[in-house]
LOPA-918028 format. One record per residue: residue number from 1; residue in one letter; x, y, z of N, C-alpha, C in turn. Coordinates in steps of 0.02 Angstrom, whole numbers, plus 50000, padded with zeros to 5 digits. Layout:
BEGIN
REC     n   res     npx     npy     npz    capx    capy    capz     cpx     cpy     cpz
REC   NUM     A       X       Y       Z       X       Y       Z       X       Y       Z
...
This chain:
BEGIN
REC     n   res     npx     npy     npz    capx    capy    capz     cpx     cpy     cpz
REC     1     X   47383   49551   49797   47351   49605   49759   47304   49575   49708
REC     2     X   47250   49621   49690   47201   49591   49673   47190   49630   49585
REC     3     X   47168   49592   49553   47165   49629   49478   47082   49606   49456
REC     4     X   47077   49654   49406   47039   49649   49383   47038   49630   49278
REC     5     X   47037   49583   49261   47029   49569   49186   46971   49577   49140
REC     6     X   46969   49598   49103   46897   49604   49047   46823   49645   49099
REC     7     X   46796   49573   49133   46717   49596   49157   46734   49565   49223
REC     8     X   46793   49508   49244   46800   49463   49280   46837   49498   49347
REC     9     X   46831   49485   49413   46860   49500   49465   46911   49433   49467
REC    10     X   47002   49441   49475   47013   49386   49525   47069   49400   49557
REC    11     X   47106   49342   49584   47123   49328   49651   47196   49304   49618
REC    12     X   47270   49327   49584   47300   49312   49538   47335   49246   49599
REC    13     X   47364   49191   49575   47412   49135   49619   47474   49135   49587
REC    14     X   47501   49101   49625   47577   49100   49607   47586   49008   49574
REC    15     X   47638   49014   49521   47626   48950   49503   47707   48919   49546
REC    16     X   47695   48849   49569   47750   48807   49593   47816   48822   49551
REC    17     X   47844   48831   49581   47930   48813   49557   47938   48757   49519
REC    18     X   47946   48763   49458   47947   48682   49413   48021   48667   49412
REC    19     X   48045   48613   49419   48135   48603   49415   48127   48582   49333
REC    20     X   48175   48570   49319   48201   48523   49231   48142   48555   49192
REC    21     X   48124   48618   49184   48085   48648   49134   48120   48668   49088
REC    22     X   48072   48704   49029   48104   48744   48988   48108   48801   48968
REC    23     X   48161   48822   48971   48156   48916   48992   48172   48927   48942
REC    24     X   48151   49008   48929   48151   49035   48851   48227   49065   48870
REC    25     X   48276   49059   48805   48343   49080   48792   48349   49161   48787
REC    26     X   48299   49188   48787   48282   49285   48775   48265   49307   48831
REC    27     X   48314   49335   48875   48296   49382   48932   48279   49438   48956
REC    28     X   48270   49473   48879   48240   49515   48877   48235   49557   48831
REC    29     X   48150   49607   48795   48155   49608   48753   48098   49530   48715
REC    30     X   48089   49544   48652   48040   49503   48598   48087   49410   48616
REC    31     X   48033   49393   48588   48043   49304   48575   48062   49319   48515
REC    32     X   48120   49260   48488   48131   49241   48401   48165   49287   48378
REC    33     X   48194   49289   48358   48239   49334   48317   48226   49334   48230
REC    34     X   48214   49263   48210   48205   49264   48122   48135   49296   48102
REC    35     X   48107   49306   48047   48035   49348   48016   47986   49281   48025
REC    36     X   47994   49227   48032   47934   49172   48060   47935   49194   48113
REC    37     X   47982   49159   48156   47972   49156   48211   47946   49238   48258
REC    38     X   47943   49292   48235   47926   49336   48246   47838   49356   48216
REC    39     X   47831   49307   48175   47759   49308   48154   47733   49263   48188
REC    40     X   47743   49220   48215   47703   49196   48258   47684   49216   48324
REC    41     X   47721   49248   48368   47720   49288   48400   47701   49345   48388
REC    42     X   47684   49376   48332   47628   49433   48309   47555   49378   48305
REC    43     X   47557   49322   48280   47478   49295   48286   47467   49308   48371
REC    44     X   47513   49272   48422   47483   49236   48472   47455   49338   48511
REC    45     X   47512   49379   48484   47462   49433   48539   47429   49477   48491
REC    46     X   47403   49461   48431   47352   49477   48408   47282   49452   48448
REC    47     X   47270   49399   48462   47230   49372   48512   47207   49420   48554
REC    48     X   47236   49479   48576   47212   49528   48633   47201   49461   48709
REC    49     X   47226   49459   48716   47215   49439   48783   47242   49464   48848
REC    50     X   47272   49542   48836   47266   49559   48906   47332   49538   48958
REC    51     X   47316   49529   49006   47366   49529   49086   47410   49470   49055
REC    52     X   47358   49414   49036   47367   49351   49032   47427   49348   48970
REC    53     X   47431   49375   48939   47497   49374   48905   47567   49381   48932
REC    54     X   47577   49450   48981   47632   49451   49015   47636   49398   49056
REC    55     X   47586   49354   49086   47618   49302   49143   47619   49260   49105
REC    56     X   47618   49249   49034   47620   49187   48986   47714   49161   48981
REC    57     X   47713   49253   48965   47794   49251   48950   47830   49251   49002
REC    58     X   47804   49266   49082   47861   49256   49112   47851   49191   49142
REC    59     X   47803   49130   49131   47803   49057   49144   47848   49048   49107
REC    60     X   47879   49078   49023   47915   49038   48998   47989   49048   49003
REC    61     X   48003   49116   49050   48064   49139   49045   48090   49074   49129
REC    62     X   48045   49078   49163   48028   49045   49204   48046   48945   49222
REC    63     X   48033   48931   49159   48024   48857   49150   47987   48846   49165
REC    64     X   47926   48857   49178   47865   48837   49210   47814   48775   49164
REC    65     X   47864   48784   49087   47830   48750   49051   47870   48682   49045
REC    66     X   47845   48621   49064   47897   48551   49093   47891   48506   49009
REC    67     X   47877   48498   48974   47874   48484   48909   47863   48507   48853
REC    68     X   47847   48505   48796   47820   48497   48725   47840   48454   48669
REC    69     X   47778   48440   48651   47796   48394   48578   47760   48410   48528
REC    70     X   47806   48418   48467   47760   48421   48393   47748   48364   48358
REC    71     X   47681   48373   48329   47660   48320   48292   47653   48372   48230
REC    72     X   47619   48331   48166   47583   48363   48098   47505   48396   48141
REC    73     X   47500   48458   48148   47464   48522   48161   47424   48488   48236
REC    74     X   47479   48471   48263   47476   48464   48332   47516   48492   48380
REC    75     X   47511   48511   48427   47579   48518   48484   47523   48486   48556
REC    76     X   47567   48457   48605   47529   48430   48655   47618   48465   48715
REC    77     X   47570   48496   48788   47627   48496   48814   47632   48513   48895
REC    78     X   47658   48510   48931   47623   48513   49029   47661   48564   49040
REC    79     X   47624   48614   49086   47636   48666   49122   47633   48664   49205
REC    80     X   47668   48691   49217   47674   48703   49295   47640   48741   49332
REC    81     X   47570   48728   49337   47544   48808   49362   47527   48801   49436
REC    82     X   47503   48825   49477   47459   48820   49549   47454   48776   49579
REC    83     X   47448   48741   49548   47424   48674   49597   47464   48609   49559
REC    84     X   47465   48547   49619   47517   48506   49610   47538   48479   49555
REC    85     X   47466   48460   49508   47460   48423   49447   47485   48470   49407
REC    86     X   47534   48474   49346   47533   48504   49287   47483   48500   49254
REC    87     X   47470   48572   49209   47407   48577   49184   47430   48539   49104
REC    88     X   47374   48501   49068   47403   48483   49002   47379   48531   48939
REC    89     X   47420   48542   48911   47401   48591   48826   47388   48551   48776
REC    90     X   47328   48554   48748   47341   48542   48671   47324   48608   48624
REC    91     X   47360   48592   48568   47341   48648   48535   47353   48621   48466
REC    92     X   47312   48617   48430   47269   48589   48362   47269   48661   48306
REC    93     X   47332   48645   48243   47342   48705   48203   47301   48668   48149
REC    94     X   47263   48714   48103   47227   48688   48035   47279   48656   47973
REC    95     X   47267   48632   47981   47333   48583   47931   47307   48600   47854
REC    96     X   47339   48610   47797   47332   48607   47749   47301   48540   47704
REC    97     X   47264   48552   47649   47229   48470   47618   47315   48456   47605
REC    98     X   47299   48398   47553   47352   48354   47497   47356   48381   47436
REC    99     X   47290   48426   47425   47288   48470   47362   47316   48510   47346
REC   100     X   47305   48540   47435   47351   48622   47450   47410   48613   47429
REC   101     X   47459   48558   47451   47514   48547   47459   47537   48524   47393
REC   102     X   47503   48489   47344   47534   48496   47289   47532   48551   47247
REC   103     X   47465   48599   47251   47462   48651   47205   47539   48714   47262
REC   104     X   47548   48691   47313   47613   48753   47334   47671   48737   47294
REC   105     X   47668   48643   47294   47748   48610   47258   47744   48643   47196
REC   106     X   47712   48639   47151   47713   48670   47069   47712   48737   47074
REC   107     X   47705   48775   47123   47718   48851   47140   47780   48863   47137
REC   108     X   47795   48828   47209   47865   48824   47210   47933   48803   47154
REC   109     X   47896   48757   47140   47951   48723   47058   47960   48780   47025
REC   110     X   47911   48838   47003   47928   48882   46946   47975   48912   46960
REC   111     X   47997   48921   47022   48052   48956   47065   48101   48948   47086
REC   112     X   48173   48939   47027   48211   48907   47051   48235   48909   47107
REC   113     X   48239   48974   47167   48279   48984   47209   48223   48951   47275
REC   114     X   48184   48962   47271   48109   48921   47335   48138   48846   47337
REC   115     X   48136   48811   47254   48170   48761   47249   48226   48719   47288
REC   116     X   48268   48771   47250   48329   48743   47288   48342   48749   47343
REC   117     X   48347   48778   47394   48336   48814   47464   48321   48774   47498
REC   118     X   48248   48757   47474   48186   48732   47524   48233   48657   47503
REC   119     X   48258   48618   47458   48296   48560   47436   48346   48538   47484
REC   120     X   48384   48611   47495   48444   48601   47525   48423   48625   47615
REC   121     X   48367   48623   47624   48369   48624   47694   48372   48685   47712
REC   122     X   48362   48724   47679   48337   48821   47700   48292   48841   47677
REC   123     X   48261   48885   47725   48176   48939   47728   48199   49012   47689
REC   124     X   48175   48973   47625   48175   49061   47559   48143   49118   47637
REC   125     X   48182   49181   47623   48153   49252   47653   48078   49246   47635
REC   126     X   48073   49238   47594   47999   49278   47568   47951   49226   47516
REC   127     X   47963   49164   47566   47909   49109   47531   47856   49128   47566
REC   128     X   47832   49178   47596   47769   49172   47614   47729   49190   47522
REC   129     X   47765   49230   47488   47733   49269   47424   47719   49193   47385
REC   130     X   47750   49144   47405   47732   49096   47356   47666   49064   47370
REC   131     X   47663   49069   47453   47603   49037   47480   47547   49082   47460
REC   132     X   47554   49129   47452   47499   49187   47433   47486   49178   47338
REC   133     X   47555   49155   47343   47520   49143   47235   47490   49076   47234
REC   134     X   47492   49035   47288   47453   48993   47279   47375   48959   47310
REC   135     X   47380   49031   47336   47316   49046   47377   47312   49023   47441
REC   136     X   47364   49018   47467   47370   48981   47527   47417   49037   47581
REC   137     X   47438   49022   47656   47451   49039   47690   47504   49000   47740
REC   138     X   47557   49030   47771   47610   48991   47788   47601   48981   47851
REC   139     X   47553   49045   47882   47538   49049   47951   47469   49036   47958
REC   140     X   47442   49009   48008   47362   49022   48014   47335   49106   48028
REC   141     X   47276   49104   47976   47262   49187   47960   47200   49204   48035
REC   142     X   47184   49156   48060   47129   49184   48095   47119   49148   48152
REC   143     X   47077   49163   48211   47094   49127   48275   47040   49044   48272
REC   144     X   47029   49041   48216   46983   48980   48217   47040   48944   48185
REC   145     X   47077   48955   48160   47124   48885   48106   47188   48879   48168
REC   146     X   47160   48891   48251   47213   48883   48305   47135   48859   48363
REC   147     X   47152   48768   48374   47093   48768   48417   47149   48746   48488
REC   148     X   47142   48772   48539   47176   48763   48609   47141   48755   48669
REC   149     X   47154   48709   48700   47141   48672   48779   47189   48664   48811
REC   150     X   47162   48687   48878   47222   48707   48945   47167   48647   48991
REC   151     X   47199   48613   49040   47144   48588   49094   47155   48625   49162
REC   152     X   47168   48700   49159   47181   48735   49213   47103   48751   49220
REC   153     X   47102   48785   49240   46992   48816   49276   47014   48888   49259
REC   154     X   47060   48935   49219   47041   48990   49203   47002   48987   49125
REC   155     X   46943   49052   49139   46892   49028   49078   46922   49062   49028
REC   156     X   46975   49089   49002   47005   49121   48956   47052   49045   48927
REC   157     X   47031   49090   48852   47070   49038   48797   47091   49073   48743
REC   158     X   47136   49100   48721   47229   49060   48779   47226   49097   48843
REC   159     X   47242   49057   48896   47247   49058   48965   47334   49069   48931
REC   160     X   47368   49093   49007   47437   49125   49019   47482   49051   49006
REC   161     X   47444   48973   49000   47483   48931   49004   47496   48902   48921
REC   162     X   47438   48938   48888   47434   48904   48836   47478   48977   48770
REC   163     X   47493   49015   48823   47536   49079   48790   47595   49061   48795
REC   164     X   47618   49031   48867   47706   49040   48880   47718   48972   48827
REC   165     X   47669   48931   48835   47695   48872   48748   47693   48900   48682
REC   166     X   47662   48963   48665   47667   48982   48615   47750   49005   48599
REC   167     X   47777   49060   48648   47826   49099   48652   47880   49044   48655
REC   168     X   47882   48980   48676   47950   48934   48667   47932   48915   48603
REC   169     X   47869   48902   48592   47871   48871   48509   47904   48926   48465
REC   170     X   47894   49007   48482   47907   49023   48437   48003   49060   48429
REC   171     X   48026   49053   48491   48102   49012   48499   48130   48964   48447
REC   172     X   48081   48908   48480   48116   48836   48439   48103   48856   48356
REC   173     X   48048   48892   48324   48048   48909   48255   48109   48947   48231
REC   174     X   48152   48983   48270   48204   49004   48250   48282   48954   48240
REC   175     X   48257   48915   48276   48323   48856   48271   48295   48798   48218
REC   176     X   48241   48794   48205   48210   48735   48152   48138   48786   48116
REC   177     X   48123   48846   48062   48098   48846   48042   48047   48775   48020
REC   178     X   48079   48744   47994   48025   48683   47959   47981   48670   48017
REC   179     X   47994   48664   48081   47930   48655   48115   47885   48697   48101
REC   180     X   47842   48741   48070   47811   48779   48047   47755   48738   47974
REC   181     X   47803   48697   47949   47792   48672   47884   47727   48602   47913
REC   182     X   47776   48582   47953   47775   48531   48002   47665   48539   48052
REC   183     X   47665   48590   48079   47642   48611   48111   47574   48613   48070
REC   184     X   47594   48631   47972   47532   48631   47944   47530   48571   47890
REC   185     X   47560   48526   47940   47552   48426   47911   47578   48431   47885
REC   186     X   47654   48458   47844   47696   48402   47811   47771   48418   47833
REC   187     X   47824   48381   47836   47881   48369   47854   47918   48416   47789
REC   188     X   47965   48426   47780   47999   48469   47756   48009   48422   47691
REC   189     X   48046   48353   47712   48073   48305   47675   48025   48294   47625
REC   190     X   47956   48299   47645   47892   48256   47619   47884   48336   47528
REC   191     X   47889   48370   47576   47866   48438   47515   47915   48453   47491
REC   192     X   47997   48423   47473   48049   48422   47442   48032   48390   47403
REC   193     X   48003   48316   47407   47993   48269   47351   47938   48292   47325
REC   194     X   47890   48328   47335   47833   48336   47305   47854   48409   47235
REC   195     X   47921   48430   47295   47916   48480   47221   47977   48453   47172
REC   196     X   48000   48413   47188   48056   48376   47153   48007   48343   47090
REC   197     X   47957   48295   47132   47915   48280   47053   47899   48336   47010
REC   198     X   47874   48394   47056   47822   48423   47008   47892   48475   46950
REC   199     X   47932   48470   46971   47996   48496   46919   48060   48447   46854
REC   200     X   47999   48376   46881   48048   48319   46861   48098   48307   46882
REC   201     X   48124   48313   46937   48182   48282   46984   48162   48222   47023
REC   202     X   48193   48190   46997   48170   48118   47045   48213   48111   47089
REC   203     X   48195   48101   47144   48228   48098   47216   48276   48042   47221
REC   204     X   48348   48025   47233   48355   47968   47231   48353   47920   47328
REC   205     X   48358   47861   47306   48345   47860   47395   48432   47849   47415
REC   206     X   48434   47842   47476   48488   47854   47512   48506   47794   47488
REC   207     X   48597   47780   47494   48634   47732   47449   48617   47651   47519
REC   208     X   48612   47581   47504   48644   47541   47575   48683   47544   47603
REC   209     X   48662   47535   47646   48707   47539   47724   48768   47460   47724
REC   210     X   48749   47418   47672   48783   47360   47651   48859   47372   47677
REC   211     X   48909   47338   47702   48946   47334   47704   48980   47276   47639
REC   212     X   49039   47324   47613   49061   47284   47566   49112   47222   47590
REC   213     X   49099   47164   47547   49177   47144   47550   49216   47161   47535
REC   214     X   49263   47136   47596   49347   47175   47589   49391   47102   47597
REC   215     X   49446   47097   47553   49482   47065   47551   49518   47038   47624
REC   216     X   49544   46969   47624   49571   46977   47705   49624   47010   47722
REC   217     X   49653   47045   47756   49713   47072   47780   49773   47009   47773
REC   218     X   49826   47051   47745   49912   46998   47742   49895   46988   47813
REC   219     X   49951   46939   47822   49975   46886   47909   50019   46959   47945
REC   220     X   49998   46977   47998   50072   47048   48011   50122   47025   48041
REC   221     X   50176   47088   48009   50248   47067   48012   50280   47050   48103
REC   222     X   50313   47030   48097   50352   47014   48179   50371   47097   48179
REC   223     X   50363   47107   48244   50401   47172   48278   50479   47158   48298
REC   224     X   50502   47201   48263   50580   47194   48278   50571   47231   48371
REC   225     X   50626   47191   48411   50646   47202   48476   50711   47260   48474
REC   226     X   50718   47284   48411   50783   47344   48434   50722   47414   48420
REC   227     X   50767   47441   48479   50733   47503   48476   50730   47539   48401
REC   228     X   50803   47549   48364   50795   47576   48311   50724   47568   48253
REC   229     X   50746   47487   48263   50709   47469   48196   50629   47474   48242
REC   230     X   50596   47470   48277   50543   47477   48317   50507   47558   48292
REC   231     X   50566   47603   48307   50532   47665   48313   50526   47687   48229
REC   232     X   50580   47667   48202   50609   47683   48134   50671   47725   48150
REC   233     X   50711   47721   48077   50762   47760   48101   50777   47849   48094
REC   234     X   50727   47853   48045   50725   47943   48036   50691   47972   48093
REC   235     X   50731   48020   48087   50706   48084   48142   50642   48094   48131
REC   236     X   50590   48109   48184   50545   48141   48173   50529   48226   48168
REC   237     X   50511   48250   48088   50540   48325   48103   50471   48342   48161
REC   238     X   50510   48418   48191   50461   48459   48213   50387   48474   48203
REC   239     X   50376   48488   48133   50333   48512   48099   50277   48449   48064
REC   240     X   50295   48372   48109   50244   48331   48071   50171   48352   48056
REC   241     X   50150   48367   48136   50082   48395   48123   50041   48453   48114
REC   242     X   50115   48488   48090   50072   48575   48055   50090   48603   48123
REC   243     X   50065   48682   48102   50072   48738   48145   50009   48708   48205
REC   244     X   50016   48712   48250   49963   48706   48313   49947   48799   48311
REC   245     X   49903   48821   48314   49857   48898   48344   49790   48882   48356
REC   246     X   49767   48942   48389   49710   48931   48435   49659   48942   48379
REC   247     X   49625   48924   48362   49561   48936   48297   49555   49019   48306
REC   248     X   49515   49038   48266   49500   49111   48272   49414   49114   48270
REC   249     X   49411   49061   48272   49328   49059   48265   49317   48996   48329
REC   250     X   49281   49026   48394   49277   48982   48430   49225   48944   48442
REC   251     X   49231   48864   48446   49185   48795   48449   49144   48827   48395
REC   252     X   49173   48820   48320   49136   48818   48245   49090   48792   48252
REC   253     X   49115   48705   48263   49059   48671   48242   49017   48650   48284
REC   254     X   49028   48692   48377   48942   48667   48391   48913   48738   48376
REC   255     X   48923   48778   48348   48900   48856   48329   48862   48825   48269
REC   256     X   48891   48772   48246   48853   48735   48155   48798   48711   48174
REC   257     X   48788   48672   48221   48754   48653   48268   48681   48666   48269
REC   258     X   48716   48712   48333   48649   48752   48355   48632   48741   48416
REC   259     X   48583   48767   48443   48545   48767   48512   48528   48702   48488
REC   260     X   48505   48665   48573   48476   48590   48585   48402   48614   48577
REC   261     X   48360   48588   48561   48288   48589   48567   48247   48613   48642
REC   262     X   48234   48656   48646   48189   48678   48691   48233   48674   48764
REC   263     X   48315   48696   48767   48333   48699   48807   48328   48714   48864
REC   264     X   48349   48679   48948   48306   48671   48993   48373   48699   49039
REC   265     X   48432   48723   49032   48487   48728   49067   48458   48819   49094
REC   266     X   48494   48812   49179   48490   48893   49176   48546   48937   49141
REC   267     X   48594   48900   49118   48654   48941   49053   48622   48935   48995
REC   268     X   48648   48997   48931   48632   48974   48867   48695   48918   48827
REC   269     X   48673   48873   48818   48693   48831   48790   48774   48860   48743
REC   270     X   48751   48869   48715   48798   48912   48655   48859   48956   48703
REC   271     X   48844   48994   48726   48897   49036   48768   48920   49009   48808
REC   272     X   48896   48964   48845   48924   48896   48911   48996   48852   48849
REC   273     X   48987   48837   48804   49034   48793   48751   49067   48846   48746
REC   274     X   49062   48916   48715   49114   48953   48696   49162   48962   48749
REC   275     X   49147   48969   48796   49187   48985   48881   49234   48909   48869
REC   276     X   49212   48841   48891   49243   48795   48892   49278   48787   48823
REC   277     X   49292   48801   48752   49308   48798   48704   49388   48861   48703
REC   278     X   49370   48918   48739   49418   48934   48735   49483   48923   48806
REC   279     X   49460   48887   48853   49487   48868   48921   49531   48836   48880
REC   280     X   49497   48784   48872   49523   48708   48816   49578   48710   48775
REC   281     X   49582   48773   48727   49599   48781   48692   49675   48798   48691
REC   282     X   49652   48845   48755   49731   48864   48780   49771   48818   48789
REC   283     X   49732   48789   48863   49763   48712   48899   49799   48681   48855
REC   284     X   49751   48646   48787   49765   48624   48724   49850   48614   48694
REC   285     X   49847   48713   48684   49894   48707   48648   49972   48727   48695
REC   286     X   49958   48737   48753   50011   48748   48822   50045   48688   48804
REC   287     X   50001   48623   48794   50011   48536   48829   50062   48526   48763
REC   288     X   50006   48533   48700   50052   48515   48658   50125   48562   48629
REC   289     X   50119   48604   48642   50180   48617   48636   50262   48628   48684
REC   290     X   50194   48603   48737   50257   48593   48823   50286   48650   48837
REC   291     X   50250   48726   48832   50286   48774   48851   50197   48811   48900
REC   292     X   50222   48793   48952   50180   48809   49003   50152   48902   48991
REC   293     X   50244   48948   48973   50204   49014   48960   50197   49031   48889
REC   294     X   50164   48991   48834   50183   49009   48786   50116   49042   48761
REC   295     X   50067   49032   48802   49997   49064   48789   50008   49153   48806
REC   296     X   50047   49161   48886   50055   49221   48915   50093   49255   48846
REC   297     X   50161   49220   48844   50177   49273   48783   50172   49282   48732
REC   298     X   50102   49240   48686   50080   49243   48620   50036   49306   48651
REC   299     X   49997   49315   48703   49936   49327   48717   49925   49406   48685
């Protein structure tokens, strides 16, 4: 079937089956769930581009997209489209000066809570208002501070390949905001210390990795050959190692975690662990407590 776009007649193709890609974790329904990651995905279909947006997003639900990498207001990344070669992306974000970035740090300093947050490794709700008191912007405002190259032969820019990379980027912004920070040249770490000076906090650096001296270990004792004295002679109570129960919060800490980066599995990551976490768990506590039905009749 044949479509027609803008002024252009064409001939739509099907792109190759890519294996070990990366498929978007949202099956349906918007990309991103957090207020970045949902603004970026308001920039990319502000663009108006038409057809080429829906086949953007389903290359990415797809895997069609076989890499990406971020740099400081870079991303470079290969797509799977039509023909044998993957097509390559770059896409070049306007990076902020050194000026910018210190007049945001002394913004930020006046504020204790931007401060601390952004210190401790969290994205304030509503630092965009800071970027705006400092005349600056968190997102790129216009389609020139976003320059993009596809080496596919469709004459549209963004082409559908240089969309379905938008829609995982704007995924992965929900599991690592700071790529965002990142995206407009500086590392998260880098604009912690900058507002640490500009508030008089001096950063300290991480302690050595030195290993201390340690005294030598006593000569060890002979093992007695009687069982008694071997095992010891007190009973061991029941209760050495606490109550055994099944958590009530299942696999916490890869939930602390998080999604892997630009996950490439056809399961979601997260719900694949919860399944094996509570199998486990059972098994777990069946073994250790040696009562094969003791799960059935807690259950």
């Amino acid at each position: 079937m044949s479509h027609w776009d803008y002024y252009d007649y064409y001939q739509p193709s099907r792109p190759i089956k890519a294996k070990g890609g990366i498929k978007a974790q949202s099956k349906r329904g918007g990309f991103g769930q957090s207020w970045w990651a949902k603004r970026w995905i308001a920039l990319l279909e502000s663009f108006n581009i038409g057809a080429r947006l829906g086949r953007g997003k389903s290359y990415a639900r797809k895997g069609q997209v076989l890499s990406i990498d971020i740099g400081q207001g870079t991303v470079t990344a290969e797509v799977q489209g039509s023909r044998p070669k993957p097509y390559d992306i770059n896409i070049q974000v306007k990076t902020l000066t050194a000026a910018d970035w210190k007049k945001l740090a002394e913004t930020l300093g006046k504020q204790a809570i931007f401060a601390a947050k952004l210190m401790a490794g969290e994205m304030p709700e509503d630092i965009e208002s800071a970027f705006k008191d400092a005349g600056l912007s968190l997102f790129p405002q216009k389609l020139d501070d976003l320059k993009t190259k596809c080496s596919c032969p469709d004459w549209a820019n963004p082409c559908k390949h240089i969309a379905a990379v938008y829609y995982l980027l704007g995924e992965e912004f929900d599991r690592n905001p700071f790529l965002i920070f990142k995206l407009r040249g500086m590392e998260r770490e880098e604009l912690a210390g900058l507002i640490g000076k500009a508030v008089g906090v001096v950063m300290k650096p991480k302690a050595s990795r030195a290993k201390p001296e340690l005294a030598p270990p006593p000569p060890p004792e002979p093992l007695s050959p009687e069982p008694e004295a071997f095992w010891g002679k007190d009973t061991v109570p029941d209760n050495l190692l606490g109550e055994a129960f099944i958590p009530p919060v299942t696999a916490a800490l890869v939930k602390r975690l998080g999604n892997f980066a630009f996950w490439r599995s056809e399961e979601n990551f997260l719900e694949t662990m919860q399944q094996i976490y509570r199998k486990a768990s059972s098994k777990g506590l069946e073994a250790f407590l040696g009562e094969r039905d003791h799960i059935k009749r807690n259950a």
